[in-house]
Each structure stands twice: as structure tokens, then as C-alpha cells.
N, C-alpha and C positions, 0 to 999 in steps of 0.2 A: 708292203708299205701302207695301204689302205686301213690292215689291221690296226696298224701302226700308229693311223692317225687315229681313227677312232678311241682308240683306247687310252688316248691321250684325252680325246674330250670326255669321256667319262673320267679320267680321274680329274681333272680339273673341274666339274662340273658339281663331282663327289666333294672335293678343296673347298669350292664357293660357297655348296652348302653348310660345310660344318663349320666357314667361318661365320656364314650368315645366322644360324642356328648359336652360335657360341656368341655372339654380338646380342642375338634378342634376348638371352635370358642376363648379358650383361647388363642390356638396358632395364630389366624389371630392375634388379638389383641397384642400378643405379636409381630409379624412381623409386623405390624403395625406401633407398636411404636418405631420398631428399621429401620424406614428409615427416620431420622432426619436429615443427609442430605440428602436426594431428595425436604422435606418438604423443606429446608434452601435455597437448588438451584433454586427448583421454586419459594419459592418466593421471592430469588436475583432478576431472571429475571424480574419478575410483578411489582418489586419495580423498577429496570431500566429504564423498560419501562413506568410505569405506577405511581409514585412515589406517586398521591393522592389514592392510593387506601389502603393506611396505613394510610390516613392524620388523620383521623378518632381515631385511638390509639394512633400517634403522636400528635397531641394537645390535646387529654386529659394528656399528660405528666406534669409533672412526675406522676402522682400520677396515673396514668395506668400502669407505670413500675414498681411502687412499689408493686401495690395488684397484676399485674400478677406475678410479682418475689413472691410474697408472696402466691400466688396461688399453684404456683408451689415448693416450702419448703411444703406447706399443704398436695399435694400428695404427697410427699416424706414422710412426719409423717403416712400417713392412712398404708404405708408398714412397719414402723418400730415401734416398743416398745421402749419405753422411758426407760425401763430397759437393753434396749441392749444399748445404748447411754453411760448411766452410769455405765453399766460394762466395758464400752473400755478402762474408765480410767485407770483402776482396770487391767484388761487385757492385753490390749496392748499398753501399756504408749509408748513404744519406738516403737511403727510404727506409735503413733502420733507424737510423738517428731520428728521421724527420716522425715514422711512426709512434716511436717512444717522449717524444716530446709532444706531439698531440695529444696523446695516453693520458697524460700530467701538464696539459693547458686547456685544452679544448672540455672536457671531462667535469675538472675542478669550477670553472668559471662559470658553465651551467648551472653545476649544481646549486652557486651561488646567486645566480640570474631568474632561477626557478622558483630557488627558495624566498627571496624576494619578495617577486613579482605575487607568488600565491599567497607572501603574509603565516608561510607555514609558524608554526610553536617554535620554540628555540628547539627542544628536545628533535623535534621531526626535521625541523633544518641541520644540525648537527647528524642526524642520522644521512640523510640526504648527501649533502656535503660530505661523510666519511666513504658513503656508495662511490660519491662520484671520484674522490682521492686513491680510490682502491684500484689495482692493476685489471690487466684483464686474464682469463684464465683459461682454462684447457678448453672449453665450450666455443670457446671466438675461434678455436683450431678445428671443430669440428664442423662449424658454420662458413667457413672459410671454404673448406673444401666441399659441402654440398654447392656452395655458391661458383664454384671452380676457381676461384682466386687463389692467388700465392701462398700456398701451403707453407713451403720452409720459410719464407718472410713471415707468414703469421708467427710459426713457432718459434724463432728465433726474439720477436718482439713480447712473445709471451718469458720467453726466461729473463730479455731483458729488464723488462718493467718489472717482474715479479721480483727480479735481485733489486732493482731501485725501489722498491717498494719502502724495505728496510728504511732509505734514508726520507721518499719523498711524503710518504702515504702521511706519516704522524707529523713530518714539517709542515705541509701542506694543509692538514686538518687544524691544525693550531693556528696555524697562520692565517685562513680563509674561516673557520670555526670556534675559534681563541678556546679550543680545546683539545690537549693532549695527548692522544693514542699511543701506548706503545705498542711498539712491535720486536719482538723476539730474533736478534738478527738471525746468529747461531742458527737457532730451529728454522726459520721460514729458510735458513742457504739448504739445509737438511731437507727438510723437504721436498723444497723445487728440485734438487739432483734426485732425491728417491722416486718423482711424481713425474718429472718433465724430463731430465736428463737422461738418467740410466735407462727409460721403456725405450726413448728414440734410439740413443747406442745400443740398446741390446737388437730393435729393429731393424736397425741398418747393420748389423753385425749375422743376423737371419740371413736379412736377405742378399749380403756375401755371399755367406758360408754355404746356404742350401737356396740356393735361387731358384731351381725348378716346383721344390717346395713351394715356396714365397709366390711363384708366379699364379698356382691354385687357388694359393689362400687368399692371396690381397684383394681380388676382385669384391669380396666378402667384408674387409677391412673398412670402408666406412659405413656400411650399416649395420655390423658389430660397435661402431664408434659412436652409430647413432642414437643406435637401441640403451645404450650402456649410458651415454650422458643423459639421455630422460630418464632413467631408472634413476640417477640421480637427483634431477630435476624434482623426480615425483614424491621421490622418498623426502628431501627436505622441506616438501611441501607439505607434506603428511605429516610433519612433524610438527608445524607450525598451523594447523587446520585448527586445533583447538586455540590461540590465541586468534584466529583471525575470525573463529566463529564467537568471541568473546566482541569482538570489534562490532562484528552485526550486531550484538544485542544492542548493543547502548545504541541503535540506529532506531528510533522512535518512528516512524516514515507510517502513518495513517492509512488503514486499507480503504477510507472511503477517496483517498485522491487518486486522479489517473494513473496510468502507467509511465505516463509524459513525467508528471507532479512528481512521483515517486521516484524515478531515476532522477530529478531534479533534485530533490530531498538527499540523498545517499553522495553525490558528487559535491552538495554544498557540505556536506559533515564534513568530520575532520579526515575517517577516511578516506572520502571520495574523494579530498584531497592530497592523501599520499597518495591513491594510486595515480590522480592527474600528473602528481610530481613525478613519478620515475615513468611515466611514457613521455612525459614530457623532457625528461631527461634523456633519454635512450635516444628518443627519435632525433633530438638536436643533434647528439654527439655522432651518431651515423650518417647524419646529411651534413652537419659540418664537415666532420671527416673526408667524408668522402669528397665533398666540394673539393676542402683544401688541397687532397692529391690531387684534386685534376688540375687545379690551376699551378702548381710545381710540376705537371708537365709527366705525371708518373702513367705508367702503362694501367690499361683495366682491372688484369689480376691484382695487382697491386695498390691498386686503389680499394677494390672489394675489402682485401685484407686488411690494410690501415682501417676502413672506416668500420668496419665490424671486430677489431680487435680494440678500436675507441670505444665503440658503444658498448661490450661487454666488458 
């Protein structure tokens, strides 16, 4: 009996460890995949400086931003059941509804509040104003989940706004912008099932079929989702380095004024004024956002995900 007991406490002992040991390196992995901006910053800088070192993922475009967009919906399915998806309907109709109309109220009306208040050009308010008219997109699914908010509520708000896109994005921009947008219904429905739909069913369809599999790999599945959306991030930044280093020249800013004078100099220009405009825009729509689910009474995860699927 003695043996008996003992060799009980070693295997339990043996147990504790290897789940204690299996939790610490889940935790790297999860701190990991929640520094997406560091990932985002360095490779702003690499792309700056070094703009061919994306050239590689940029001209395989588009069709490289679609399978990585589509890569990253795939992790997103290895974490979630397709029965959780379609109970939201069922569940929580009005934190989707109430999400998708934030999307295309709260969004829109900054961008016209913003543009405004700064006296942006017509050209840069209309650009503005089309940002803020525009859905949100596979990134707000990815930011969601570092944040631990409502994952299949994010992505559900994401197909939905993305299919209202079609009608609200170009009514919206004409209406708030008295200018036009079309939008390609056909192709953007095409899309969104190739980008958003079919990676989550083919994930939730995984992690049915071979769930021991899936059990290995997911752990892995948001810092594959993280790494994969800043390669994004960095590549389209890289692409637009030469237009925005066009922006600094025409920035005249005198090397004999301070460094106070000289950041003063660059935020009075006209770009220091877009970039005021879109932080200015982001940050409202995620503290709106997020305000307004609290005061409707919505849970925390849920609220994460409304206000960060607003602001992107």
C-alpha cells in the first residue's frame, strides 16, 4: 500500500509538472503574439529604410495578400467552432446588429468632425471621410483576439459590414463627401467568401475532422495570425515609402529651429495634418466605441471587439 501511495505522488507530481512546463512555454507564445506592434514598428522602420526587402511579397500581389488575408481567417477558424459562429446569430443578434451600425455611424461622423474641425483640403477630407465609410477588416480579428475579446463576434461583424460595404460604403461617401465611390458588388461578395468565409469553414471543418492535430497546432495560431498581418502591414507600407518620402520633401522645416520648432513645423504642414486626422480618427472611434457598448450594457469581451472592429 505504501508503494502504492507513493507512486501515486510521483505521477502526479510528474502530471503538475508537464502541465506547468506546457502552460509556460504557452505563455511565451501567447506574449509573443501580443507584441504586434513592435512587429508593425520594426518592420515600418525596414520598410523605410530598406523598401526592397518586402519587394518579394509585393509583387507577388495581389494574390499574396489574398492567401496571407486568407491564412490568417484560417487561424482564426483552428480557434473557433463553427457552432459558436452560428449561435451568435441566435444569441446575440443585437451586439451584432448594434456592432455593424456603430461600424457605419460612429466611423462616418468623425471622419466628418475631424475633417472639419482641421480645415483639411477637400481632396484629404474626401480621402478621410472614404477611411472612415470603409468596413473593418481581417486585422480588427486579429487585434481582438491578442486583446482576448469576442473573437467569433469580431468575425462575424467583419463578414457583416464587409457584405454592407457594397450598399453603405459609396452611399455613405456621397452623402457625407458629395462624392461617389463605386464598389464592385459581385467581386467584393467573391472575395469576402474566398478571404473571410471558406479559411474559417475550412478551420472549423480541421478542427472537427482531426482535432488532436488542431489541438498541437492552435496554440501557434495567433502568432502565425500576428506575424502574417504585419508582413502585411509592412509590405503595403513599403509600397507607399516612396510617396510618402515625396511628402517630406515638399516639408521646408529649417535646420537652424529647435527640435520643439521643427516637430511644430511638420504637424502645421499639410501632412502633419493627415497624420493628426487618422489618429484622430481611430482614437475617437475606439473610445466611442467602446463607450457606447458599455453604456448598452454589453459584456467586456464584447465590448473589446465592437470598439476595435469600429476603429479598424
Amino acid at each position: 500500500m505504501s508503494k502504492l501511495r507513493v507512486n501515486c505522488v510521483e505521477e502526479n507530481s510528474h502530471s503538475r509538472l508537464h502541465v506547468a512546463a506546457k502552460s509556460r512555454w504557452e505563455e511565451w507564445i501567447s506574449t509573443a503574439a501580443s507584441l504586434y506592434s513592435v512587429y508593425v514598428t520594426v518592420g515600418g522602420v525596414v520598410a523605410c529604410l530598406r523598401p526592397s526587402t518586402f519587394s518579394w511579397f509585393v509583387n507577388a500581389g495581389p494574390t499574396s495578400y489574398s492567401l496571407a488575408l486568407g491564412f490568417i481567417m484560417l487561424a482564426m477558424g483552428l480557434t473557433l467552432e463553427l457552432k459558436d459562429l452560428l449561435n451568435l446569430f441566435l444569441q446575440k443578434p443585437l451586439s451584432i446588429l448594434f456592432g455593424c451600425v456603430a461600424q457605419y455611424t460612429i466611423m462616418p461622423a468623425f471622419g466628418v468632425i475631424v475633417s472639419k474641425y482641421l480645415a483639411l483640403p477637400p481632396s484629404v477630407s474626401v480621402g478621410l471621410i472614404l477611411l472612415a465609410c470603409c468596413p473593418g477588416g481581417t486585422a480588427s480579428n486579429v487585434v481582438t483576439l491578442i486583446a482576448q475579446g469576442d473573437v467569433p463576434l469580431s468575425v462575424v461583424m467583419t463578414l457583416c459590414t464587409t457584405l454592407g460595404a457594397v450598399v453603405l460604403t459609396p452611399l455613405l461617401t456621397m452623402i457625407l463627401a458629395g462624392t461617389y465611390v463605386p464598389v464592385d458588388a459581385i467581386k467584393l461578395s467573391i472575395i469576402t467568401l474566398q478571404v473571410v468565409v471558406a479559411p474559417i469553414l475550412l478551420g472549423s471543418y480541421l478542427q472537427r475532422k482531426f482535432p488532436r492535430a488542431v489541438k498541437v497546432v492552435a496554440p501557434f495560431a495567433p502568432l502565425l495570425a500576428v506575424l502574417t498581418s504585419s508582413l502585411l502591414a509592412c509590405s503595403v507600407f513599403s509600397e507607399n515609402v516612396v510617396r510618402l518620402r515625396s511628402s517630406m520633401v515638399g516639408l521646408s522645416v529649417s535646420s537652424d529651429l529647435s527640435l520643439f520648432n521643427r516637430v511644430q513645423a511638420i504637424f502645421a504642414s499639410e501632412f502633419g495634418a493627415v497624420v493628426v486626422a487618422v489618429l484622430l480618427l481611430h482614437f475617437a472611434g475606439f473610445f466611442v466605441g467602446y463607450l457606447s457598448a458599455t453604456l448598452v450594457g454589453l459584456a467586456e469581451p464584447q465590448r473589446r471587439a465592437i470598439s476595435i472592429e469600429v476603429r479598424t
